[in-house]
C-alpha positions as CSV (number, residue, x, y, z in Angstrom):
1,X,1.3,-2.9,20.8
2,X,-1.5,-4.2,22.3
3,X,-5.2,-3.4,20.7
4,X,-7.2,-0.8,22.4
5,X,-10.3,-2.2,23.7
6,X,-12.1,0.9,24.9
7,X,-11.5,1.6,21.2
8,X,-13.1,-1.9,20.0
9,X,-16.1,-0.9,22.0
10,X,-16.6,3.0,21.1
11,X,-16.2,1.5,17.5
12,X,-18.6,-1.3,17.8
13,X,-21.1,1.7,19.3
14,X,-20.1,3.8,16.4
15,X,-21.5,1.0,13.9
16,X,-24.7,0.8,15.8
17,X,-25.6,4.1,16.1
18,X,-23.9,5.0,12.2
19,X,-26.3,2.0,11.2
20,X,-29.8,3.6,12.5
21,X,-28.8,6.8,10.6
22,X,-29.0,4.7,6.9
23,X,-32.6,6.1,6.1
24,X,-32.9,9.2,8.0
25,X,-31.7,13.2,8.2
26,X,-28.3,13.8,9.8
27,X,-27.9,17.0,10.5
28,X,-24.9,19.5,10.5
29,X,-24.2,21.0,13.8
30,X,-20.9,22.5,13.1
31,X,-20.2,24.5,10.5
32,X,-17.2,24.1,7.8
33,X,-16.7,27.2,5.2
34,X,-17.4,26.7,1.8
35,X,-17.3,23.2,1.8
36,X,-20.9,22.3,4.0
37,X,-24.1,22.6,2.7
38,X,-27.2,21.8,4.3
39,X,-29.5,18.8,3.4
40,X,-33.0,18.5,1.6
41,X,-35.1,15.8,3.4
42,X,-34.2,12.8,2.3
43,X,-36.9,10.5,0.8
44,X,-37.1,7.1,1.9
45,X,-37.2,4.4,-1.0
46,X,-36.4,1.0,-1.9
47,X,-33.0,0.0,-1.8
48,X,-32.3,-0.4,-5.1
49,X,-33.4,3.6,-6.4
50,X,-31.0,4.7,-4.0
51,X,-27.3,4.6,-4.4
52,X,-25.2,1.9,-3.1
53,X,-21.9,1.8,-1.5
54,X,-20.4,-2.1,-2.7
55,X,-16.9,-1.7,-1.7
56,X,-16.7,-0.1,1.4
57,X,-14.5,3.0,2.0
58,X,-10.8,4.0,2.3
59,X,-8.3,6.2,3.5
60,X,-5.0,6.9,2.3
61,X,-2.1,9.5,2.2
62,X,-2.5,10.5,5.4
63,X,0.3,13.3,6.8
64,X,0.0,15.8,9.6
65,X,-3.6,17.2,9.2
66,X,-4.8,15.8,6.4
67,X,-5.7,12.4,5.3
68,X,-7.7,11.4,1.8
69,X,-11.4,9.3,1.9
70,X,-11.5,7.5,-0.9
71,X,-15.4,5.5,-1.9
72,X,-17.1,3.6,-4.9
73,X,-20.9,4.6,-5.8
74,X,-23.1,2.0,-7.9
75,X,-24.2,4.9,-10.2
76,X,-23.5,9.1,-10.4
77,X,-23.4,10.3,-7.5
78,X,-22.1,12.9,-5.3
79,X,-19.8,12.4,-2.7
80,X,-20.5,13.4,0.7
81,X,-18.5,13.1,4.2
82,X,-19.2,13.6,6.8
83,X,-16.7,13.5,10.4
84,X,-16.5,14.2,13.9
85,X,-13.9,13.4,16.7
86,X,-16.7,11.8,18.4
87,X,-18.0,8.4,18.0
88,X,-21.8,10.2,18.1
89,X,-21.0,12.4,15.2
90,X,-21.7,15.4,18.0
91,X,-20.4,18.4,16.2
92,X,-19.9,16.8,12.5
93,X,-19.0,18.4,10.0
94,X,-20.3,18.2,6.7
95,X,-17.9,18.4,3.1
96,X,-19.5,18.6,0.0
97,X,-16.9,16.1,-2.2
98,X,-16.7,15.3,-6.1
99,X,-19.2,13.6,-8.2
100,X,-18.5,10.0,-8.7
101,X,-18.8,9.7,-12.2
102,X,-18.7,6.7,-15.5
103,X,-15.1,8.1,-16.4
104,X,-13.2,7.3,-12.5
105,X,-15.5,4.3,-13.0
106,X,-17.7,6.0,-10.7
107,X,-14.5,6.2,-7.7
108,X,-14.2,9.4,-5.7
109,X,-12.3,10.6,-3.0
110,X,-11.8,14.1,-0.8
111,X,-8.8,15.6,0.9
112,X,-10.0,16.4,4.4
113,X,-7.2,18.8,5.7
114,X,-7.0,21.1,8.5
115,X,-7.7,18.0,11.2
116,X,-6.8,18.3,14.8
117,X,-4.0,16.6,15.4
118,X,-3.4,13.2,17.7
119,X,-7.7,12.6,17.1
120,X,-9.2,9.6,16.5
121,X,-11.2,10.8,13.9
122,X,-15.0,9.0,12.5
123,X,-16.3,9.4,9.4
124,X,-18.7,7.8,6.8
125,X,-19.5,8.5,3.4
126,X,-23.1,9.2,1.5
127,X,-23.1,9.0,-2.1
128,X,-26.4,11.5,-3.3
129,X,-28.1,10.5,-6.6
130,X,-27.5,13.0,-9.1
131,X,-30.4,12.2,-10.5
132,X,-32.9,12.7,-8.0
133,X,-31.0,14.8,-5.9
134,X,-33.1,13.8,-2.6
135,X,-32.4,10.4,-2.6
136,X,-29.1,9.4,-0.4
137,X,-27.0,6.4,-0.5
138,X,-26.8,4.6,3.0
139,X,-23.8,5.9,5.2
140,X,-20.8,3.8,5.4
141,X,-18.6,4.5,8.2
142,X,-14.8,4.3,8.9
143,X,-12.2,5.8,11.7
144,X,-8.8,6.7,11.6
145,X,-6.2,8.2,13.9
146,X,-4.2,11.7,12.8
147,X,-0.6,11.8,14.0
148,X,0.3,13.6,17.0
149,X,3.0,16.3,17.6
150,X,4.1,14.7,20.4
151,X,3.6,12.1,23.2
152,X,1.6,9.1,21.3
153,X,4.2,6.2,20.2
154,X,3.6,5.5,16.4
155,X,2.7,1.8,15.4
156,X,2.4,1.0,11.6
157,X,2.4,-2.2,9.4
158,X,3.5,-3.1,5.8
159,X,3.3,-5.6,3.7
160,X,2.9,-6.7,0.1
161,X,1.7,-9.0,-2.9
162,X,-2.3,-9.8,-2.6
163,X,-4.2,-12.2,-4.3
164,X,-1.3,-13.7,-6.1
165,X,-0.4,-16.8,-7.6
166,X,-4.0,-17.4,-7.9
167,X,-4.6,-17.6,-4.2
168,X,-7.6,-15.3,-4.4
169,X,-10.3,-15.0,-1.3
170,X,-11.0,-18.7,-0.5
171,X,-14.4,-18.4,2.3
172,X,-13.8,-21.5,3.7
173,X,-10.7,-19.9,4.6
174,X,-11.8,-16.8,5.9
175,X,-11.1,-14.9,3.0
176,X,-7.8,-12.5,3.1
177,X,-7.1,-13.4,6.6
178,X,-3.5,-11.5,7.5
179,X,-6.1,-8.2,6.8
180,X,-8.3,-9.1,10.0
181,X,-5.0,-9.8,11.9
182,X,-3.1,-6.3,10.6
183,X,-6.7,-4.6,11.8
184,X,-7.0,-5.9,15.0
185,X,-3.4,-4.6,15.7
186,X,-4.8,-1.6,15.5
187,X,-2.1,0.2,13.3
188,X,-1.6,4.2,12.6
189,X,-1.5,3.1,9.2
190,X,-0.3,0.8,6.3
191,X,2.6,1.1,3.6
192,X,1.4,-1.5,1.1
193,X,4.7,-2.0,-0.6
194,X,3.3,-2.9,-4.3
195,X,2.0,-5.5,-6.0
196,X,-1.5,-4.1,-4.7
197,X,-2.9,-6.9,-7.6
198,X,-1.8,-9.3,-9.5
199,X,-3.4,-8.1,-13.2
200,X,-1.2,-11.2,-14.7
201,X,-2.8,-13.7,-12.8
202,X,-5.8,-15.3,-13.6
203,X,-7.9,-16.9,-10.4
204,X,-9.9,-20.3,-11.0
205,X,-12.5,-21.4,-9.1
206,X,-10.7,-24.3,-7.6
207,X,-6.8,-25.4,-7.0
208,X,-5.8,-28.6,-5.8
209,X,-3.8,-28.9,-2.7
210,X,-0.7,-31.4,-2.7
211,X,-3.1,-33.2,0.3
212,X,-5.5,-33.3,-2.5
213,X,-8.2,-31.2,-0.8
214,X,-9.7,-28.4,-2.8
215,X,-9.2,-24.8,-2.6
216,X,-11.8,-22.8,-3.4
217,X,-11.9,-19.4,-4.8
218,X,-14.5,-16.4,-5.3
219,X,-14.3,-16.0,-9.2
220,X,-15.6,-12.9,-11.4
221,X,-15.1,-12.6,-15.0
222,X,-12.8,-9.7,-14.8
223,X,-10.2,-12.2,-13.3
224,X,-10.5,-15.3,-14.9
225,X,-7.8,-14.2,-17.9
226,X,-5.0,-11.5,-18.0
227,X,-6.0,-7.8,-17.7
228,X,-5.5,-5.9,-20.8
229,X,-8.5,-3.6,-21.3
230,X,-9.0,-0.8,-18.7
231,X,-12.3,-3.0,-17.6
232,X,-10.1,-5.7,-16.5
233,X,-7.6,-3.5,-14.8
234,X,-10.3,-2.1,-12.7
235,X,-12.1,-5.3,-11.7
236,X,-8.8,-6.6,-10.2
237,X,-8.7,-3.9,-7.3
238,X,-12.7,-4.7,-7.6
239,X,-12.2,-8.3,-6.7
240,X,-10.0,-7.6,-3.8
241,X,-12.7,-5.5,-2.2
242,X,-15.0,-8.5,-2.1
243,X,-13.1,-9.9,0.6
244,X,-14.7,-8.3,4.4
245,X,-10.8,-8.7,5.3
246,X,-10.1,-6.3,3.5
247,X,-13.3,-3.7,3.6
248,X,-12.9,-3.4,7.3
249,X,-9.0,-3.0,7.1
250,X,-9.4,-0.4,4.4
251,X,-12.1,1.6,6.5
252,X,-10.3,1.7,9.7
253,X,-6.3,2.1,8.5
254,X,-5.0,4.7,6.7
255,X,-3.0,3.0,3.3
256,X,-0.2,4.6,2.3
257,X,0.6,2.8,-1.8
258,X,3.0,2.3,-4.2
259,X,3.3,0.0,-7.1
260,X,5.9,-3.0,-8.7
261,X,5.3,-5.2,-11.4
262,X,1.8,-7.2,-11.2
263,X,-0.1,-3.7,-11.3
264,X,0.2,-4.2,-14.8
265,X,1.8,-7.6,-16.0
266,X,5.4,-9.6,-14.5
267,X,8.5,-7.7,-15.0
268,X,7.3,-5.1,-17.0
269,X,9.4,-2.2,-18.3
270,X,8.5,0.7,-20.2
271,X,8.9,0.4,-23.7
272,X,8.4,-3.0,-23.5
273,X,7.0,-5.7,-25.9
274,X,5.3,-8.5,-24.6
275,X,6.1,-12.5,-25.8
276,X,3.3,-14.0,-24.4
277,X,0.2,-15.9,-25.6
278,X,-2.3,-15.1,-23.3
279,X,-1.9,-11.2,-24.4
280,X,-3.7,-9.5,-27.5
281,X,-2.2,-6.3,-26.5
282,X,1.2,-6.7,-26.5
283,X,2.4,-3.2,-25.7
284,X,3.3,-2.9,-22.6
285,X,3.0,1.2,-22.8
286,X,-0.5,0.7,-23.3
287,X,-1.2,-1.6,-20.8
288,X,0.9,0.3,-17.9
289,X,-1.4,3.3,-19.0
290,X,-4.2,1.7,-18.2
291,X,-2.9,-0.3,-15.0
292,X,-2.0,3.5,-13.7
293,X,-5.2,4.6,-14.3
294,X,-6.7,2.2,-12.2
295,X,-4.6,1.8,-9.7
296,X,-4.9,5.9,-8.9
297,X,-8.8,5.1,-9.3
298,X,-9.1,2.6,-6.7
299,X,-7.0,3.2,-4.3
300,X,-6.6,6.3,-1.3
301,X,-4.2,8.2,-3.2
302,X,-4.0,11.8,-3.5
303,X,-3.1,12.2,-7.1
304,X,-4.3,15.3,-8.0
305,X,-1.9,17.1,-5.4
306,X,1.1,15.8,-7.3
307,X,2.7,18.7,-8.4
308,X,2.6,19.2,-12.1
309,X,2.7,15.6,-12.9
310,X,-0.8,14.5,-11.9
311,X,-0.6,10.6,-11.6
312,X,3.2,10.8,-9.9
313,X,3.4,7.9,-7.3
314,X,6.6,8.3,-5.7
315,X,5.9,10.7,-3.1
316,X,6.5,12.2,0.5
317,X,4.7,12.0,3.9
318,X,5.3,13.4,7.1
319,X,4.3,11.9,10.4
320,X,5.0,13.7,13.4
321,X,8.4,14.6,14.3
322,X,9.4,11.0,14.8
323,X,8.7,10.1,11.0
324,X,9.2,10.9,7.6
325,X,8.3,8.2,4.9
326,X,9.4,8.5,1.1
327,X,7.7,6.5,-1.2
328,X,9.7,5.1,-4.5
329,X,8.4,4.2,-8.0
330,X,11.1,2.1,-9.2
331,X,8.5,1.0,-12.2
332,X,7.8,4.4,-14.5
333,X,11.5,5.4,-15.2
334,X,12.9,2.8,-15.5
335,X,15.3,1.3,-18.2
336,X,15.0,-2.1,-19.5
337,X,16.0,-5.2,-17.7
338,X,19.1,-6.0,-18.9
339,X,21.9,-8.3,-17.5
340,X,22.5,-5.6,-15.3
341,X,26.3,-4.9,-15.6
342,X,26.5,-1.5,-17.6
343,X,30.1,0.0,-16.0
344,X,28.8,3.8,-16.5
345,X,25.5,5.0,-15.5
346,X,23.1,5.1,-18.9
347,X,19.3,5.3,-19.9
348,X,19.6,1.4,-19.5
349,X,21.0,1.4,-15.9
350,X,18.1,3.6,-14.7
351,X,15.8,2.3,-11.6
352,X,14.5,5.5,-10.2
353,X,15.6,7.9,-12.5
354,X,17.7,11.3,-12.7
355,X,14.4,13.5,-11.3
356,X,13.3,10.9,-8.4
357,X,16.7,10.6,-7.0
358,X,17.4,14.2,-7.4
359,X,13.7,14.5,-5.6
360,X,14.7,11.8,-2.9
361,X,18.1,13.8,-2.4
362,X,16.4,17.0,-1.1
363,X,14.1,15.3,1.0
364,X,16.1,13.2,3.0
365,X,18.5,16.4,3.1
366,X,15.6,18.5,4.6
367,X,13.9,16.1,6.6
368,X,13.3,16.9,10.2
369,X,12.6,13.6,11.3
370,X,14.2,11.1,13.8
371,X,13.6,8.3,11.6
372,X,13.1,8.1,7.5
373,X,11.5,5.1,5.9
374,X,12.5,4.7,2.4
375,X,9.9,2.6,0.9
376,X,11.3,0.5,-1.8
377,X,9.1,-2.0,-4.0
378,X,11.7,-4.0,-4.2
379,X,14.7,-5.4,-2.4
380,X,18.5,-4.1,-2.4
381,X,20.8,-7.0,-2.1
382,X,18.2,-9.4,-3.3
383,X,18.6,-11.5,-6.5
384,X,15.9,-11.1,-8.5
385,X,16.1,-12.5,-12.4
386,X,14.4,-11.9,-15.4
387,X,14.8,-14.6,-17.5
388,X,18.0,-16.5,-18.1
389,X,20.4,-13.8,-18.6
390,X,18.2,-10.4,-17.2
391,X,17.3,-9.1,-14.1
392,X,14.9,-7.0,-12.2
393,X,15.9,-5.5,-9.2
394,X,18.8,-3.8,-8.3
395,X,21.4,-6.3,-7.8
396,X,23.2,-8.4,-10.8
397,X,24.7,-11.5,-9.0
398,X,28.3,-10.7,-9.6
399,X,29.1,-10.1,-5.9
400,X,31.3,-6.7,-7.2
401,X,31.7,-3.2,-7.8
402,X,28.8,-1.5,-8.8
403,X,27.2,-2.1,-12.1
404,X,24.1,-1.6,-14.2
405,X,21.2,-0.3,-11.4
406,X,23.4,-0.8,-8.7
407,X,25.5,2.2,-10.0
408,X,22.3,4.9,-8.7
409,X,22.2,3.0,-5.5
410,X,26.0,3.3,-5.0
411,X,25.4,7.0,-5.8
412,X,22.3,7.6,-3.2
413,X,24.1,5.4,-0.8
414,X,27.2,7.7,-0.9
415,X,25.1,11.0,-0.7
416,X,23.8,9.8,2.3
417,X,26.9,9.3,3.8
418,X,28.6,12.5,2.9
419,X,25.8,14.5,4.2
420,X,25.5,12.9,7.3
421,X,21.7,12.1,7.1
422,X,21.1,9.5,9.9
423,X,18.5,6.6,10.7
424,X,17.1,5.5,7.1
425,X,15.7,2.8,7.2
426,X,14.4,1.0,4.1
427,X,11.2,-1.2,3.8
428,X,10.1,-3.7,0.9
429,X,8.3,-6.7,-0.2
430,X,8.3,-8.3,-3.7
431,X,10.1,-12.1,-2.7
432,X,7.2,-13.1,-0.7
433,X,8.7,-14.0,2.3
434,X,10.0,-12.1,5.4
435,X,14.1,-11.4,6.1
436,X,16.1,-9.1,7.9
437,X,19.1,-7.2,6.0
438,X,22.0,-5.2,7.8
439,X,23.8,-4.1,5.4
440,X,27.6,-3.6,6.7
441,X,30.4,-1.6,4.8
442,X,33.0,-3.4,6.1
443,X,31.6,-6.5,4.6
444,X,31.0,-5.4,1.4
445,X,32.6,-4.5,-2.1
446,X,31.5,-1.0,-2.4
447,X,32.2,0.5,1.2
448,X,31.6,4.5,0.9
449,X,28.3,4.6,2.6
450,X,26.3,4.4,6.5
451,X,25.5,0.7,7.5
452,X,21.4,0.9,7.4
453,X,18.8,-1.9,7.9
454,X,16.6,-3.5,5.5
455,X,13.3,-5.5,6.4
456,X,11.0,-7.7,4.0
457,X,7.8,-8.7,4.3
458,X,5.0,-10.5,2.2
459,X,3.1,-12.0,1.1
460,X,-0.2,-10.4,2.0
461,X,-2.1,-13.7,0.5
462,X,-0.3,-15.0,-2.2
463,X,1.7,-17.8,-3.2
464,X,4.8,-17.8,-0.9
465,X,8.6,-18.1,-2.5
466,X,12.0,-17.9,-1.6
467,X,14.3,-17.7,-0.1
468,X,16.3,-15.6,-2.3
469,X,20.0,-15.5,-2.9
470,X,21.8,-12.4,-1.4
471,X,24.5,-10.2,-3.4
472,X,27.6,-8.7,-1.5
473,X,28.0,-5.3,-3.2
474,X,26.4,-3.5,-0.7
475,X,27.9,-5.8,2.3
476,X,23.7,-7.2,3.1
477,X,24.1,-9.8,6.1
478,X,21.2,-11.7,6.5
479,X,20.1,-11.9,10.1
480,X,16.8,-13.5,9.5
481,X,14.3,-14.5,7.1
482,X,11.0,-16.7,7.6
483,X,12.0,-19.8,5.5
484,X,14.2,-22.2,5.7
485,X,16.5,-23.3,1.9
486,X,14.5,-25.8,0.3
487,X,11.1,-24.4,1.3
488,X,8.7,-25.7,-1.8
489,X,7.4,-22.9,-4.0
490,X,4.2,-21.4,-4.5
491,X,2.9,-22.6,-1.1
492,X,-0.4,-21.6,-0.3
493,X,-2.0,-19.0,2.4
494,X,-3.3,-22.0,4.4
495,X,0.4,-23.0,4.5
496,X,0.4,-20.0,7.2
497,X,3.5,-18.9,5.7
498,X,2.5,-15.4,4.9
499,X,3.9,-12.1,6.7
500,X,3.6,-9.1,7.6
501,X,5.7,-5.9,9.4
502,X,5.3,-3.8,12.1
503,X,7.2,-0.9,13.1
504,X,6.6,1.1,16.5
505,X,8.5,4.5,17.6
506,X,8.8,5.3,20.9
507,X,7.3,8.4,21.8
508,X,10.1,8.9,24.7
509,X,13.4,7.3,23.4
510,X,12.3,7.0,19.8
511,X,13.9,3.5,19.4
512,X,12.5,2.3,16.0
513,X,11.1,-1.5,17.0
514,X,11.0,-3.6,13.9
515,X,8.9,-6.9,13.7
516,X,7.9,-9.3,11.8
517,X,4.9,-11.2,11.9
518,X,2.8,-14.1,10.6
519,X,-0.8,-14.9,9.7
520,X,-1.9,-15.4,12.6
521,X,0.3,-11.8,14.3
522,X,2.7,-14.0,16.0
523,X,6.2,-12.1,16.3
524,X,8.7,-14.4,14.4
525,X,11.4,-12.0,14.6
526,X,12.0,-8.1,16.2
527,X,15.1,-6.0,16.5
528,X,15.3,-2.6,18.7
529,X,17.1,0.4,16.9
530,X,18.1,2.9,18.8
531,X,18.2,6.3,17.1
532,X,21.7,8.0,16.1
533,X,22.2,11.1,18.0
């Protein structure tokens, strides 16, 4: 898809003109009920008595006609948004949105629902002091595009695993550049497939290259040791949004979110008890409490619409008739890592759990949708260890029948199957690098279930890995991935080998292109799917 530059220039007027309204009155000209309220003068004072917006905005969770804005104040403050389909605000509209307060860490966000459909759609934020209720933050401003019902081909990216490794945001680099790249692609939106931080890795000022040139990162004190206090959590999504990469991404393309393992600490499982030196708090309970806490602070996520359980992550969106995409937790149920070859299903051979996959069931059963994205943290047929004996994704190395986690795969695979629910597709990350997956049941040991595709992608900037060894339960045939055997590990973002994904639906013949792409956006593999009828 090629970037659209009548776009590029309405947005670069849209800055210019958001920009001259940072001291002044805007005014509301069209009415919303209930949720507008009309503005005392504002009074013009220094910079630092008003409130500030450090770390840009975000959106997030976006479905048919709704999408959530998610913002940072400096202080308490009350959220305000305002939005138009117009790049001169004519006919904005004006919501009155939460207070941004100590206990969120002074994070907000606001479910804007009942939007036009197929709109590109402005916004920009105000924070107003609580305090002096006449003094307004400058605006910060952001777009995004609702989906259509019909018409309008869908384009979206994913990726995972940022500021890794301790490959934080180097400026002599150009900070977290595969975020400028994703932008300019001009994406629908973004599934970032976990691993959002990497709350186990401490970044130094400096890392020696093997040319022996220096790289150079931004430090803060938040992420110079392990995260253990909430604190610590937070300033690890914090210290991402110093990187301009990544405030411009986040404030034009809608993120869609899920976690793995580095959102609180390698590996982890609940329950767990942690072996390592660099932790006072060894309870890893504690510490996932507090990595959830922050990672529904500061990032788009609409939380508090979750049902009963109000800080659920797996989670459902719809995007138009072409597109539905399910988003997995395969972190908060669970059972230990084990090595994985449990013959009956148990508490310990648990990934998703009896209520997600019961709750994945029904919605690929009543999904409308030409195409359905599973979003999976982590891989299928991928070997991923634990240790010497453990592992930590789904497959166990024995090349067999299922066992341990594999057993709820073989189960979901098998339901899929018998209830003739066509073109799932699933998407992950985790193994920092990029691959292809068809996964065949002719070829494999456990054959009642639909052939399906599976695409990685990562890292985001991190250290990159791999690749990694592929298990033949589920029949996975690799048909590409993005290093060759023998690739050193731990190689850096300047390397270039980082990747991303791209997915685009044809609004005609909905074939599902899949691509995958590198730093820089060049296409280093793409596959066309047509739909099953």
């Amino acid at each position: 898809m090629e970037p659209n530059h009548q776009l590029k220039l309405n947005r670069r007027q849209f800055l210019l003109r958001s920009a001259m309204t940072a001291g002044g009155i805007v005014t509301t000209n069209l009415v919303s009920k209930s949720q507008v309220f009309a503005q005392a003068p504002a009074i013009i004072t220094s910079d630092r008595m008003r409130p500030a917006i450090p770390y840009g905005v975000a959106t997030g969770d976006i479905t048919n006609n709704s999408v959530v804005i998610w913002s940072r104040s400096d202080r308490p403050a009350k959220m305000i948004v305002e939005y138009s389909t117009s790049e001169t605000f004519s006919n904005v509209q004006r919501v009155l949105g939460p207070n941004a307060l100590d206990n969120s860490d002074f994070t907000a966000r606001l479910n804007l629902r009942n939007l036009p459909p197929n709109q590109q759609i402005f916004y920009r934020v105000l924070f107003q002091d609580l305090d002096n209720q006449n003094t307004y933050s400058a605006p910060v401003d952001g777009t995004f595009r609702t989906p259509p019902i019909s018409g309008r081909d869908i384009f979206f990216v994913w990726g995972g695993d940022t500021a890794g490794q301790g490959w934080g945001i180097n400026p002599d680099f150009g900070g977290m550049k595969i975020y400028e790249t994703m932008r300019q692609l001009q994406p629908d939106f973004f599934i970032h497939s976990g691993d959002n931080i990497y709350a186990d890795g401490p970044i130094q000022a400096q890392v020696r290259l093997d040319d022996g040139t220096i790289w150079r990162n931004i430090t803060t004190e938040e992420k110079s040791k392990v995260a253990e206090t909430l604190k610590e959590f937070r300033g690890n999504y914090i210290y991402n949004l110093l990187d301009e990469n990544v405030k411009r991404f986040n404030a034009e393309v809608p993120m869609l979110a899920q976690w793995d393992d580095h959102e609180v600490t390698n590996n982890w499982y609940p329950g767990e008890i942690l072996n390592d030196n660099r932790y006072q708090v060894k309870d890893v309970n504690l510490l996932a409490q507090r990595g959830r806490q922050a990672f529904l602070e500061y990032l788009p996520i609409d939380y508090a619409t979750n049902n009963t359980d109000q800080a659920r992550i797996y989670r459902s969106f719809n995007y138009g008739p072409s597109l539905d995409i399910f988003m997995l937790d395969e972190r908060t149920y669970r059972g230990r890592n084990t090595p994985n070859r449990q013959p009956t299903a148990s508490k310990d051979t648990q990934m998703l759990g009896v209520t997600q996959i019961q709750w994945l069931k029904r919605q690929l059963l009543t999904s409308k949708a030409t195409w359905k994205i599973i979003a999976s943290d982590m891989p299928l047929g991928l070997i991923v260890r634990d240790g010497s004996t453990d592992f930590e994704a789904w497959a166990n190395a024995d090349n067999g029948v299922p066992l341990g986690r594999e057993l709820e795969i073989a189960d979901l695979l098998r339901f899929i199957k018998n209830r003739n629910i066509k073109n799932v597709v699933w998407l992950t990350a985790d193994v920092h690098y990029a691959a292809a997956h068809y996964y065949d049941p002719n070829k494999a040991q456990f054959q009642d279930f639909k052939p399906f595709w599976e695409f990685v992608a990562g890292p985001l900037n991190s250290g990159t890995f791999g690749p990694n060894q592929l298990e033949n339960t589920f029949g996975p045939q690799l048909i590409f991935q993005s290093l060759p055997p023998g690739t050193r590990a731990n190689r850096p973002p300047s390397a270039g080998l980082q990747f991303f994904g791209a997915v685009k639906i044809d609004a005609v013949s909905k074939v599902m292109t899949v691509s995958l792409r590198n730093l820089v956006g060049d296409t280093v593999y793409s596959v066309d799917l047509p739909p099953e009828a």
